[in-house]
C-alpha positions, -999 to 999 in steps of 0.1 A, spaced: -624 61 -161 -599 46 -187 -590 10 -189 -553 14 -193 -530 49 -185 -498 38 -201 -466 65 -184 -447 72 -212 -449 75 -253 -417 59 -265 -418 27 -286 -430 2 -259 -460 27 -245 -469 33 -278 -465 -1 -293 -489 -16 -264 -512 13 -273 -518 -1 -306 -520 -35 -289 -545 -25 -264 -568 -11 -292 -566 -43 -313 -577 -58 -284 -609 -32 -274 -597 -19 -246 -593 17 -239 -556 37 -229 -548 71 -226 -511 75 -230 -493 104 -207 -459 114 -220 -439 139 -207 -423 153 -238 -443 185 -257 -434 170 -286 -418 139 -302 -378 137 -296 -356 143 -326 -324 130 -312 -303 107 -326 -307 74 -306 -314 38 -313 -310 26 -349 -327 -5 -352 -344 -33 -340 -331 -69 -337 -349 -104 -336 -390 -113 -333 -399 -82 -330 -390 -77 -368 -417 -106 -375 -440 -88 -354 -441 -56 -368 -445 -73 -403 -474 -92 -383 -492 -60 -375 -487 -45 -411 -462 -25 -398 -428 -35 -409 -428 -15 -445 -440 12 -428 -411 15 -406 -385 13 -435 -389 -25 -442 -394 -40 -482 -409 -74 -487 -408 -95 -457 -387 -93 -432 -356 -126 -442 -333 -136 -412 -300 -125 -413 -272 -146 -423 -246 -133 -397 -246 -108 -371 -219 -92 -344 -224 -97 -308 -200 -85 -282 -176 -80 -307 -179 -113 -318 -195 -123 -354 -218 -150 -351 -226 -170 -386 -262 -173 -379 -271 -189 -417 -255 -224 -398 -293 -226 -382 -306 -222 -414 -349 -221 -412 -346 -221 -376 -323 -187 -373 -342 -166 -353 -326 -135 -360 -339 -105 -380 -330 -69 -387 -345 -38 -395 -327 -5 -391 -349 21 -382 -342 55 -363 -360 53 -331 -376 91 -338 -391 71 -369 -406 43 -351 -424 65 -327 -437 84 -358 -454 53 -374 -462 37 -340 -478 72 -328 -496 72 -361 -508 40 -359 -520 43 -326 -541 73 -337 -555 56 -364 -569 30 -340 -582 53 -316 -559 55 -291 -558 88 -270 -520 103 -270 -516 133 -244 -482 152 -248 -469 173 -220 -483 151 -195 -461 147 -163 -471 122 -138 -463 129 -105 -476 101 -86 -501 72 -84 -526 57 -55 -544 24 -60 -571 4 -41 -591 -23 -49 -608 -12 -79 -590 16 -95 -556 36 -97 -554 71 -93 -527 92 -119 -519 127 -109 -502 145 -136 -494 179 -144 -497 195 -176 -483 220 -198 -503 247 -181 -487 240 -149 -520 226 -132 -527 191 -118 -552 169 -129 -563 133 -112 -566 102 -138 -583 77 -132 -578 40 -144 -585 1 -141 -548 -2 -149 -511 13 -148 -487 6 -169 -451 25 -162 -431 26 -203 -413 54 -188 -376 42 -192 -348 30 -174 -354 52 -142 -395 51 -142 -410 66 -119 -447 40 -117 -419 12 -113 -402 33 -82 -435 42 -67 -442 9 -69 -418 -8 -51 -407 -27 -80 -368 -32 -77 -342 -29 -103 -314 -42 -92 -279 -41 -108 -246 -19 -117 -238 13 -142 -204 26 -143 -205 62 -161 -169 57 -171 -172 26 -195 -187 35 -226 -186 -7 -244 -168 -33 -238 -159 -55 -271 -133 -83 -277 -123 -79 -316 -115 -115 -329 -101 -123 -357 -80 -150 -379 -48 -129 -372 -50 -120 -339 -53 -145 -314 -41 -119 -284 -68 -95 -265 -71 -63 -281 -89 -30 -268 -107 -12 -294 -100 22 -298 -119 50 -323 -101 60 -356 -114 87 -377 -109 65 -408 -119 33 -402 -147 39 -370 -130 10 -347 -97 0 -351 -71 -23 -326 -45 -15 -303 -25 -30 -280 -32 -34 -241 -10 -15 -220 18 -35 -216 10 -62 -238 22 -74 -272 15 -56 -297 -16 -70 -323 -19 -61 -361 
């Protein structure tokens, strides 16, 4: 029996892998995925947890040099924010990193502790009672296997299965037709402007249908 089967080997399963360990307790992580994903997709991290990689030895791993310093500004809804007005209590701190290289040092670091990482692992479904929780999962050879655990933790994204099976709710709207939504301020152009893409320049303005025109 494992202590903790964490769904799912993105950054938060495998961050709370390494946790877990540091801790002494035992996980077994299940992710679906053969092998790590190489797509392009998140490019950085934003806020505390800067400090706390940097607090777990981890932050010059992932890219970082030095310490991690807050930053003096930073853009939010379109909107800059001059952050360096907090001054020591400016909670904000970067660190651009690809997410396929987070979950390269976080999956390394996890091994390192001890931490058991099993690719091509899909969980199908989950059955608890008093005392333990029961994973079935299907691997790469097509068979099902029967996990068992004290605990289940569900770091399988945005539509997780552990949090559906569950009965956890997650409520709220998408529309697949709106990509952002940004309102470009600026010293020279007090009107509402929608931001379009330009080849040269990566976001540019132009006027809302209908409405005066903003330079």
């Amino acid at each position: 029996m494992f202590d903790v089967i964490i769904v799912g080997g993105g950054p938060a399963g495998l961050f709370l892998a390494c946790e877990l360990r540091l801790a002494g307790v035992r996980p077994l992580v299940l992710e679906r995925r053969p092998e790590p994903d190489l797509a392009d997709k998140a490019h950085g991290l934003a806020g505390q947890v800067v400090r706390l990689l940097d607090n777990r030895g981890l932050f010059e791993r992932c890219g970082g040099r030095g310490a991690p310093a807050p930053a003096p500004g930073f853009f939010f809804g379109g909107m800059p924010l001059p952050l360096h007005a907090l001054g020591d209590e400016n909670p904000m701190y970067l660190l651009p990193v690809n997410q396929r290289d987070l979950e390269r040092v976080l999956s390394e670091r996890a091994a390192e502790l001890g931490a058991e990482i099993r690719r091509g692992w899909d969980v199908l479904s989950f059955s608890q009672n008093e005392d333990r929780v029961d994973v079935v999962a299907r691997g790469a050879d097509g068979k099902e296997t029967t996990f068992t655990t004290r605990y289940l933790v569900g770091c399988d994204g945005g539509h997780s299965l552990i949090r559906k099976q569950a009965g956890i709710a997650f409520p709220g709207t998408s529309d697949d037709h709106v990509v952002d939504r940004t309102a470009l301020i600026g010293p020279r152009c007090r009107r509402r402007c929608c931001p379009h893409r330009s080849p040269a320049r990566g976001r540019r303005s132009a006027p809302r249908p209908g409405g005066p025109r903003c330079r």
